[in-house]
N, C-alpha and C positions, 0 to 999 in steps of 0.2 A: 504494500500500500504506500503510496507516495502522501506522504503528511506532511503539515507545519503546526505544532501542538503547541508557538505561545506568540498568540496573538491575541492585540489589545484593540479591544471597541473603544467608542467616545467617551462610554464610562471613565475611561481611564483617563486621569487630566493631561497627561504627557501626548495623549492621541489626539490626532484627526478629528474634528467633528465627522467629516462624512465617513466615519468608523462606523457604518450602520449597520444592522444584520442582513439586509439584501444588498447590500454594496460589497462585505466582505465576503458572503458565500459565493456571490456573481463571480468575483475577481480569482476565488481558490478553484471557480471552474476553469474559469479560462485556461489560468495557469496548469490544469493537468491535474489538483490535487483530489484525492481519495476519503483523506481524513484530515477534521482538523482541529483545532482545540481555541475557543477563544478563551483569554487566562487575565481578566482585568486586574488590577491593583485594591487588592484587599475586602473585592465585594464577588458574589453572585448575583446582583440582582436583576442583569440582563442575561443570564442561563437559559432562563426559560423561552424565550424568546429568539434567542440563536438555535436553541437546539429546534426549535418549531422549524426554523426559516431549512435550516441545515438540512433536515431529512426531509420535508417539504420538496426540497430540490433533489434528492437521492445520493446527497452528501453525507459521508459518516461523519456521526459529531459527540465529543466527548466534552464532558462539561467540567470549565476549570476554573482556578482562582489563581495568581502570583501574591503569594502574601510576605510581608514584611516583616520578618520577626524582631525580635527586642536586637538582637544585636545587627541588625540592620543588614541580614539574609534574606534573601530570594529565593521562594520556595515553592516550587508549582505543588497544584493539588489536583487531581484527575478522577473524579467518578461517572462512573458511566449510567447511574440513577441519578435525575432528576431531583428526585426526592432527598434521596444523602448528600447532593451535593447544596441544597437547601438549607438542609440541616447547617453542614457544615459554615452556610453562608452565615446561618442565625451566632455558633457560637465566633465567628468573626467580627459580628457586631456587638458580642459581648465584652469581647477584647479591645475592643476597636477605639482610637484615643477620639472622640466625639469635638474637635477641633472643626469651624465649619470654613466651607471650601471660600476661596477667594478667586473669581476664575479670571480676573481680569490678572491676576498672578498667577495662578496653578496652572491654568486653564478651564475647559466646560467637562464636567459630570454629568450625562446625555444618558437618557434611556429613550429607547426606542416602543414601536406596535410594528405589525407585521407590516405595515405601508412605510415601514422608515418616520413615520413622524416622531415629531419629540412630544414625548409624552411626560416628561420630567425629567427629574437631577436628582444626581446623587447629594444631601446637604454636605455630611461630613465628608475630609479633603480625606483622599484614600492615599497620599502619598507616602504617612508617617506610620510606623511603626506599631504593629500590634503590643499591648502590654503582656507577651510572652516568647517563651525562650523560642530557640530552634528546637529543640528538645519536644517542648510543647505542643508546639505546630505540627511538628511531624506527628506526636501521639494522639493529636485530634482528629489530622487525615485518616490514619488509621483506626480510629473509632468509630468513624463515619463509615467505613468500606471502602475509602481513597486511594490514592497512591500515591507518595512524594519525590519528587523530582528534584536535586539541586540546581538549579538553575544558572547559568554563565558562567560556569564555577573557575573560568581559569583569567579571563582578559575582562571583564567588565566589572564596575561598582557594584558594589552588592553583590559579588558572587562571596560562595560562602569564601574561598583560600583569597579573594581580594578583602575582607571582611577580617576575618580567622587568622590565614596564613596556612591556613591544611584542613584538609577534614577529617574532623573525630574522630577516631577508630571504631568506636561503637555505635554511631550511629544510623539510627533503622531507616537510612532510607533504602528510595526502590528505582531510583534511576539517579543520572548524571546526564545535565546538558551541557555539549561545548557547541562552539562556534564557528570552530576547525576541525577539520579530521585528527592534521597535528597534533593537536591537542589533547585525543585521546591516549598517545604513549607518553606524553607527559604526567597526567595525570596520574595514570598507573604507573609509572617510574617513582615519582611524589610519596604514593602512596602504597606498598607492595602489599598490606595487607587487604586491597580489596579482592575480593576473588569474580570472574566473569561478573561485570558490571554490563547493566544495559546505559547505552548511550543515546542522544535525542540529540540530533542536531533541529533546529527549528530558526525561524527567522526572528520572532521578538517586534514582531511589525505593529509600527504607528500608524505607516501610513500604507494606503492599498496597495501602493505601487510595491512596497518593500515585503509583500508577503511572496511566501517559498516558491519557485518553481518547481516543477515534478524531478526536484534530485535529490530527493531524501528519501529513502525506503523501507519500510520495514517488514521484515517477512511474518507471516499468521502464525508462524510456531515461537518466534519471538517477540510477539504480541503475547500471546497466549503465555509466555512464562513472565512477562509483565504484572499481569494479572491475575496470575496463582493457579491458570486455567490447567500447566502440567506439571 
């Protein structure tokens, strides 16, 4: 399956206004793509909505969140339920610092309906920090029936080793995203005690133009050990 699993709607203040759910699925057709994941900044509450649009069009779609932990990690969350991933949405806004958005600073917090209109905003600014660990965040994806992803983990802000400087030994996650291929022997150099890690290259797209073309693939048996399926 040719996927891009972290990409940001208008929800997201750093995106695009026309980050819309038929602008973004339109565009991952064109491009080739199979499956995709839209991954906003610290909310779910355009999940529902994208995933309509997603399969609506016969796009596979996994519903996600990028959340900010306390130390100021990048953490994708990935369920494939609607409903867990809701869940998960609720205990984000229990963590969540309720700071309200500025968009002539941050930018627009944009929810959409299935015609692309704006139907509202996000109040609170999703850019800052959950009041919990990486730790935590990971143990809440996993409560929910999630999956966590480190996200950027090697050249960008907020990955966890630009953040850290390494990652934990013990830590439960269930995938690693880089940016580069190269990047994969590094990481496993870095860190010898991971054992076969799955890896996610994805684009991280603001804007339409900058989501994946069809060169990221991932095969259904390594989907499936993603997921606990073997």
């Amino acid at each position: 399956m040719f996927y891009d699993m972290h990409i940001h709607s208008a929800l997201s203040p750093c995106a695009m206004d026309d980050m819309s759910c038929n602008n973004i699925v339109n565009m991952a057709l064109l491009k080739g793509l199979e499956l995709i994941s839209v991954t906003d900044h610290n909310s779910m509450a355009q999940q529902r909505m994208m995933a309509e649009t997603a399969l609506k069009a016969g796009l596979r779609y996994i519903c996600g969140a990028e959340v900010q932990t306390r130390e100021e990690v990048h953490v994708l969350s990935y369920f494939t339920e609607i409903e867990k991933a809701e869940a998960f949405g609720s205990w984000i806004i229990s963590v969540r610092q309720h700071f309200p958005n500025n968009p002539h600073f941050f930018g627009n917090q944009l929810l959409f309906n299935a015609d692309d209109e704006v139907i509202g905003h996000e109040d609170d600014c999703l850019i800052f920090s959950l009041d919990a660990s990486l730790e935590e965040v990971i143990d809440a994806i996993h409560r929910f029936s999630g999956k966590a992803v480190l996200a950027h983990i090697i050249d960008r802000k907020n990955g966890v080793m630009s953040q850290l400087g390494f990652i934990p030994k013990d830590l439960p996650f269930d995938g690693l995203e880089v940016t580069k291929p190269e990047q994969i022997d590094k990481a496993l150099k870095l860190h010898a005690w991971i054992k076969d890690p799955i890896f996610f290259m994805n684009s991280d797209a603001h804007t339409l133009i900058d989501i994946s073309e069809a060169d990221h693939n991932i095969e259904e048996t390594t989907w499936d050990k993603f997921w606990g399926y073997q």
